[in-house]
Backbone bond lengths (Angstrom), bond angles and torsions (degrees), N, CA, C in turn:
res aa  C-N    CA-C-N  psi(-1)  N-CA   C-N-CA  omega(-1)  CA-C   N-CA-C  phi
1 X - - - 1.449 - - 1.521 108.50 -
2 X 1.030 104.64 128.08 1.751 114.55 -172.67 1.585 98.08 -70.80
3 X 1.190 113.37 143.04 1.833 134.53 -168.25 1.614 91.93 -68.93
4 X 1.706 115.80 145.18 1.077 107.86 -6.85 1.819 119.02 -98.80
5 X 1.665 100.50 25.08 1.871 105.00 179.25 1.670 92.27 95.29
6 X 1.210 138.18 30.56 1.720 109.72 167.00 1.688 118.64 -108.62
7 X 0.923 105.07 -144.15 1.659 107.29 -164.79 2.072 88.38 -69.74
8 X 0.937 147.58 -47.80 1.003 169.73 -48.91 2.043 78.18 -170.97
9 X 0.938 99.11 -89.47 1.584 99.84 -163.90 1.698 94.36 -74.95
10 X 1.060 126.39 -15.46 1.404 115.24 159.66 1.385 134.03 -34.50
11 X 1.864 83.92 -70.90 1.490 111.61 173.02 2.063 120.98 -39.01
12 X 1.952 86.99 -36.86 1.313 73.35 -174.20 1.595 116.77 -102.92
13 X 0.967 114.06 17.71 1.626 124.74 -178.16 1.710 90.81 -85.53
14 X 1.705 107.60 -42.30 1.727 105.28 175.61 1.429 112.64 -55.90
15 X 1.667 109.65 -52.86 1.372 113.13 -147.21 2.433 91.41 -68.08
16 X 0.624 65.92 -36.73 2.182 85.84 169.20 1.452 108.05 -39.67
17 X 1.296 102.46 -62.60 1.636 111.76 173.67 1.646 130.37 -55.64
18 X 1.602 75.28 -63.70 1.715 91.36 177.10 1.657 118.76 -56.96
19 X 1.060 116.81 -36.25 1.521 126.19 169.06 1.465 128.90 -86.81
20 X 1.330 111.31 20.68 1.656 140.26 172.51 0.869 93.48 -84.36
21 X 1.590 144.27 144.89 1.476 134.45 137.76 1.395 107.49 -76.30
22 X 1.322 101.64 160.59 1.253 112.37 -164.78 1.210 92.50 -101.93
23 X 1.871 128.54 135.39 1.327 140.46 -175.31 1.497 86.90 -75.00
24 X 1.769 100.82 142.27 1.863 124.06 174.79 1.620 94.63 -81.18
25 X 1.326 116.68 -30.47 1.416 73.72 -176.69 1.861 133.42 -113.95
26 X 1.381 74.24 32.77 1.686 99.21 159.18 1.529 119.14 -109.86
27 X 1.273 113.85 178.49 1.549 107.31 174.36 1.144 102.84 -79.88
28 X 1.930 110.18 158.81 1.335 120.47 -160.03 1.276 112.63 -95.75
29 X 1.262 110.39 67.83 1.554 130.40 -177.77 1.450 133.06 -176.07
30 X 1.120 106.52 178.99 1.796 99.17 -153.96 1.387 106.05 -173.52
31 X 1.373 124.73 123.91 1.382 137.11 -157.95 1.892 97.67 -133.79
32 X 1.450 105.92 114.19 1.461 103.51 165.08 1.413 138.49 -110.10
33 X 0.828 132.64 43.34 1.669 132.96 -169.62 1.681 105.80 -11.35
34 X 1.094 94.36 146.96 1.067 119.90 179.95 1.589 148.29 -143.61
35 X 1.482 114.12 83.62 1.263 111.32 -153.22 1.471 117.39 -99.86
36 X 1.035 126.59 -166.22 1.619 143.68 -176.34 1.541 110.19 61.62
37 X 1.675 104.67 34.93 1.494 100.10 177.59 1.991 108.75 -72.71
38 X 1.504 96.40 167.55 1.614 86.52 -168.16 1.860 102.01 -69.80
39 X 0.958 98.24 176.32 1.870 117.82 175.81 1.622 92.78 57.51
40 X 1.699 132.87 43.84 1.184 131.04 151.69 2.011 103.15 79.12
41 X 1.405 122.89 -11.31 1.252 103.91 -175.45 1.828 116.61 -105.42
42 X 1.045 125.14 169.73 1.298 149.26 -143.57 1.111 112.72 -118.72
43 X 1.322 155.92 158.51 1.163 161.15 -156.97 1.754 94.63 -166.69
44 X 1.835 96.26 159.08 1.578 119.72 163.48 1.585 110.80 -127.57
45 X 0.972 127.90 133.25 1.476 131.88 -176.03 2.134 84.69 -120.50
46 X 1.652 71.67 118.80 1.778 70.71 162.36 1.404 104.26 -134.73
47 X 1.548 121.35 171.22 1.394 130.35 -163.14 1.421 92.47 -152.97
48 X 1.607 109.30 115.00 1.448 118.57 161.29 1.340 128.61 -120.54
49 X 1.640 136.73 132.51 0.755 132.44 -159.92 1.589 99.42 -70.47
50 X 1.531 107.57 153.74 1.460 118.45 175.16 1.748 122.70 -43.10
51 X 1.837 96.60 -35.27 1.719 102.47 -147.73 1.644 90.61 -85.73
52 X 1.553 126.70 1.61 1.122 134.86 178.73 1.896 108.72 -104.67
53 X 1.259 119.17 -27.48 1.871 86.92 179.57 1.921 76.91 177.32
54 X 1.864 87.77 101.52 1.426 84.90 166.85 1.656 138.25 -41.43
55 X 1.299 131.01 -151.07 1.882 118.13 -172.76 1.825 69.03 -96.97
56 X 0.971 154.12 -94.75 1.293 137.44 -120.13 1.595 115.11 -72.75
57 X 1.346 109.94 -54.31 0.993 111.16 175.81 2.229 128.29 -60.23
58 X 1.433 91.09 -19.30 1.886 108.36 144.74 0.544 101.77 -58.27
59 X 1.876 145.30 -76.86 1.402 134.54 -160.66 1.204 114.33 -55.13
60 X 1.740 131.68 -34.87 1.196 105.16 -172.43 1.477 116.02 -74.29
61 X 1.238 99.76 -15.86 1.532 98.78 -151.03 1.874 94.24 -91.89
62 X 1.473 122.12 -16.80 1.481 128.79 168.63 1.781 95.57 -66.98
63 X 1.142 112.10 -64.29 1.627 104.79 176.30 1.373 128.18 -52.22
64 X 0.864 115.93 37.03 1.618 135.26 167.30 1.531 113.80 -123.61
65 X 1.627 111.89 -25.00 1.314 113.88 175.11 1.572 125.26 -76.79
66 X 1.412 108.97 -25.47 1.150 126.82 -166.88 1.413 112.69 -76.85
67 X 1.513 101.25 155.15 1.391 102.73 166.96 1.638 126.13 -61.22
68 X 1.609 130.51 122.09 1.014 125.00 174.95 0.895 108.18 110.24
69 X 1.868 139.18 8.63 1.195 137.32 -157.74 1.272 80.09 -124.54
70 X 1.955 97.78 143.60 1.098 121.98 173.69 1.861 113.49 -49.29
71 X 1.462 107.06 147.46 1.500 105.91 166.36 1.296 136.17 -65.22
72 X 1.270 135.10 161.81 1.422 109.14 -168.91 1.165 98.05 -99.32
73 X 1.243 133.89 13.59 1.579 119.60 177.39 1.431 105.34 -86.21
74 X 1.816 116.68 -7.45 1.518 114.28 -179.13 1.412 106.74 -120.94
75 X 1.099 141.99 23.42 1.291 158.97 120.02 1.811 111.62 -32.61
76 X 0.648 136.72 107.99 1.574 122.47 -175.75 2.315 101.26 -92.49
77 X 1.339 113.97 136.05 1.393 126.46 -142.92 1.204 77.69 -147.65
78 X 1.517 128.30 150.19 1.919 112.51 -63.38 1.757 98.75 -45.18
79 X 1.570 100.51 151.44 1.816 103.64 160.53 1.409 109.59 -58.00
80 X 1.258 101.35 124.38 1.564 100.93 167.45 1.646 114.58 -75.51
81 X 1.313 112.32 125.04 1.811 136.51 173.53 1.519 95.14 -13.75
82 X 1.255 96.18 147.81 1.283 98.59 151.97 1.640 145.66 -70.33
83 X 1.059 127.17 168.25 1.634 108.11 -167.15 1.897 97.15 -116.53
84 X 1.365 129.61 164.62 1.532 121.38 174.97 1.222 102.70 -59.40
85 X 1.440 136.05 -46.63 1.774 126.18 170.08 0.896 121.10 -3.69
86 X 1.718 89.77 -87.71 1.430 105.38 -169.12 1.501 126.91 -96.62
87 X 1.219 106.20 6.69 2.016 118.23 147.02 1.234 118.47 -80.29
88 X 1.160 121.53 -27.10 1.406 120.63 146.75 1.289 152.98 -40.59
89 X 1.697 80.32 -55.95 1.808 91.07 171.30 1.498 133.60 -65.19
90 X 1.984 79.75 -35.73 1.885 80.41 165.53 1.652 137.56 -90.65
91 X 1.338 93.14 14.12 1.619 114.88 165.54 1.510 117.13 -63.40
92 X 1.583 120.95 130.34 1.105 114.20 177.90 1.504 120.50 -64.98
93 X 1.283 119.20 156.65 1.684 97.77 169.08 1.498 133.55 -57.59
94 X 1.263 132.90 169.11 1.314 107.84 -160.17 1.798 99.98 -111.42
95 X 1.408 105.00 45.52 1.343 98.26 -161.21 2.017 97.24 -151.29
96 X 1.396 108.29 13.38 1.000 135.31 -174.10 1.824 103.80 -71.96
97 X 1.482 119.04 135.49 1.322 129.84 -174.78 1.790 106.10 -61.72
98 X 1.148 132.77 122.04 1.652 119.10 157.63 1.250 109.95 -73.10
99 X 1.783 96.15 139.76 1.353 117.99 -168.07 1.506 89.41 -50.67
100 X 2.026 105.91 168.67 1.211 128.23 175.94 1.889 99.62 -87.28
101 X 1.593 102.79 114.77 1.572 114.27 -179.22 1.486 109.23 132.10
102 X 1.893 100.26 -22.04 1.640 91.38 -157.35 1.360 102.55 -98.02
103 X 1.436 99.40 -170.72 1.466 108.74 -160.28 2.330 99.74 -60.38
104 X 1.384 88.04 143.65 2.156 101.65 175.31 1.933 91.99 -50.45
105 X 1.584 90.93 130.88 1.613 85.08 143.49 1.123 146.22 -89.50
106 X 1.834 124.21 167.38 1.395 117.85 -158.16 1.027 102.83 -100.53
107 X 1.640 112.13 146.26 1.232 114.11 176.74 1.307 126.21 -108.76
């Protein structure tokens, strides 16, 4: 870790990684540890290729690694479907104005 280890030389040990291409004929990823950050703690810079776990769906699946994240034994795996309830509820009303541009309503 480049002196003196803060958010600052962090950033660029990441920005280093992330702008590596990742060799094809390895897997499309790359994990760097990273130590001598200040106040004794450590960091991971990881880099995943796109065709493996879009930016959100990475995040969820990085938020499982972290400290404070629920376990995966209480995660429920596959999501169970939705039910009419609660596909319902998040249905707009059906009596809602169409935007100004959009298609005439039917009568």
């Amino acid at each position: 870790m480049p002196s003196p280890g803060d958010e600052a030389a962090l950033l660029e040990v990441a920005a280093a990684s992330a702008t590596h291409p990742l060799p094809r004929d390895r897997p499309l990823w790359s994990v760097t540890v990273v130590n001598g950050l200040t106040g004794g703690r450590s960091a991971l810079v990881l880099v995943i290729h796109p065709v493996l776990a879009d930016g959100i769906g990475g995040l969820a699946a990085l938020a499982l690694l972290i400290d404070g994240a629920l376990l995966a034994s209480k995660v429920p795996f596959p999501t169970p479907p939705p039910t009419t309830e609660n596909f319902s509820s998040t249905r707009p009303p059906r009596d809602f104005a169409p935007s100004a541009g959009g298609p005439p309503a039917s009568d």
